[in-house]
N, C-alpha and C positions, 0 to 999 in steps of 0.2 A: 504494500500500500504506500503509496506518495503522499507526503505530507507539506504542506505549502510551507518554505519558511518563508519569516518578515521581511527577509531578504528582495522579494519581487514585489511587483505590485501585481495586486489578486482583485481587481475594483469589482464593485455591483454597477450592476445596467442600469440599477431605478436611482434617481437622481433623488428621490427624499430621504434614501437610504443613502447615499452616497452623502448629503447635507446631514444626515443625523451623526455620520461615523467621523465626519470632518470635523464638528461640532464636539463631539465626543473626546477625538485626538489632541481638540486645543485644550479644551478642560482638562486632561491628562496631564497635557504637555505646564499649564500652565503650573501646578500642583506638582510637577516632578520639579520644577524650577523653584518651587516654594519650600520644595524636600532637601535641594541642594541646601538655602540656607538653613533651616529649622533644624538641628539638629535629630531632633526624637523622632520626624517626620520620614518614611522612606522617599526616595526621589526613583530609582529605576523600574518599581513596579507600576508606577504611572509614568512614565518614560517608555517603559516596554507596551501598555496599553493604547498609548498613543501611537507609536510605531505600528503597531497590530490595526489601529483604527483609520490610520492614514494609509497601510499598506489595500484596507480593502476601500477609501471612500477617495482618495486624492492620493495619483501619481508625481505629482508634480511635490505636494508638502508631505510624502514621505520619504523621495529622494533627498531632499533637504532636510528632514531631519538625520538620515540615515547618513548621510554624508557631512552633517553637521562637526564643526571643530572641536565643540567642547563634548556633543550628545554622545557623538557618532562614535566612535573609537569604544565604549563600553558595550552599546548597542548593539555594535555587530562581530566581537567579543562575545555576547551572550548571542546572536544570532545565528552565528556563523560554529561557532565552539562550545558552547554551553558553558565557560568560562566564568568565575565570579573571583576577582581579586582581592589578595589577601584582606588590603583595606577593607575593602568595602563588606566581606565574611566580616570582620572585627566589629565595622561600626555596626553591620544590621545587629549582628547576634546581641551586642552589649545593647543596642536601643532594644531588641525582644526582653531583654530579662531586665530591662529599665522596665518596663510597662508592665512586666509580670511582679516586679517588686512593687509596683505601683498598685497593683491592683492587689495584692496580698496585702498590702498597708490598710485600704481601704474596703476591703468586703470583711463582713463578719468570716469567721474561724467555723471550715464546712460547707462555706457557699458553693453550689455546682457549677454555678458560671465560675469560678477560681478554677477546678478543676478540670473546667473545659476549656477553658481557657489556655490553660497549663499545657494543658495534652495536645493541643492548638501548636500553639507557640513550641512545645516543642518539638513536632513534626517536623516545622518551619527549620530550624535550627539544624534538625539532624540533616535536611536537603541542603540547606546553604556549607555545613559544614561537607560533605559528601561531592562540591561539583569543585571540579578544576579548576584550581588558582593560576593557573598561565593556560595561554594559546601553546598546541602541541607543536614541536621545534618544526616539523615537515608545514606546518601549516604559516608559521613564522617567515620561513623564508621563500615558500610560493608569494606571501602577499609585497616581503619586501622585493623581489623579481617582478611583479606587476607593478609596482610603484616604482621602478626604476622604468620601466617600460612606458611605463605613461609619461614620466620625465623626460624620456628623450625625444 
């Protein structure tokens, strides 16, 4: 079975789908950019959303995100490799058991949203922990040969 990656653009043909998804990818977009500064806030799973939302509703502003200076280079790191670097494993984890310490502060002692939460949060954890902190070395230097290629 073929699976689309974010990588292409996959659009819809009905244009109020294509206006909801675009719509969709800026609210993402804007909220991943609000994740970069906010610390406790995540940025790439609404970055990823956006990407996902632009690749089916706009060709045009998913090239550009995708190709984006500051976006682009994480995006398609997780697009392309399923990649999640060291940093970025460190801050999510440490913000998941911020919020888990937060919410243990604040529920009574036995609440099931605690322990749902808990069990949540640490699914979350064991995936982030579990994906690839670098691009693999053969993947490393096909793309730097294609960026010399496009350079000359």
């Amino acid at each position: 079975m073929h699976t689309q990656l974010m990588t292409e653009f996959n659009g819809s043909s009905r244009s109020s789908v294509r206006a909801a998804l675009v719509a969709f990818g800026w609210l993402n977009l804007i909220l991943g950019i609000i994740g970069t500064m906010v610390p406790v806030m995540p940025s790439m799973v609404f970055l990823l959303l956006s990407l996902w939302s632009f690749s089916k509703g706009s060709e045009r502003f998913h090239t550009w995100l995708y190709q984006h200076k500051f976006f682009g280079p994480p995006l398609r790191r997780w697009s392309e490799h399923r990649v999640i670097p060291v940093k970025a494993k460190i801050g999510s984890i440490a913000g998941i058991l911020f919020s888990v310490a937060v919410l243990v502060a604040l529920t009574p002692e036995g609440s099931t949203i605690l322990y749902v939460y808990s069990a949540i949060n640490a699914v979350a954890i064991l995936f982030i922990a579990t994906r690839r902190s670098h691009v693999p070395e053969a993947a490393e230097l096909e793309g730097s040969a294609l960026e010399d290629a496009q350079a000359a």
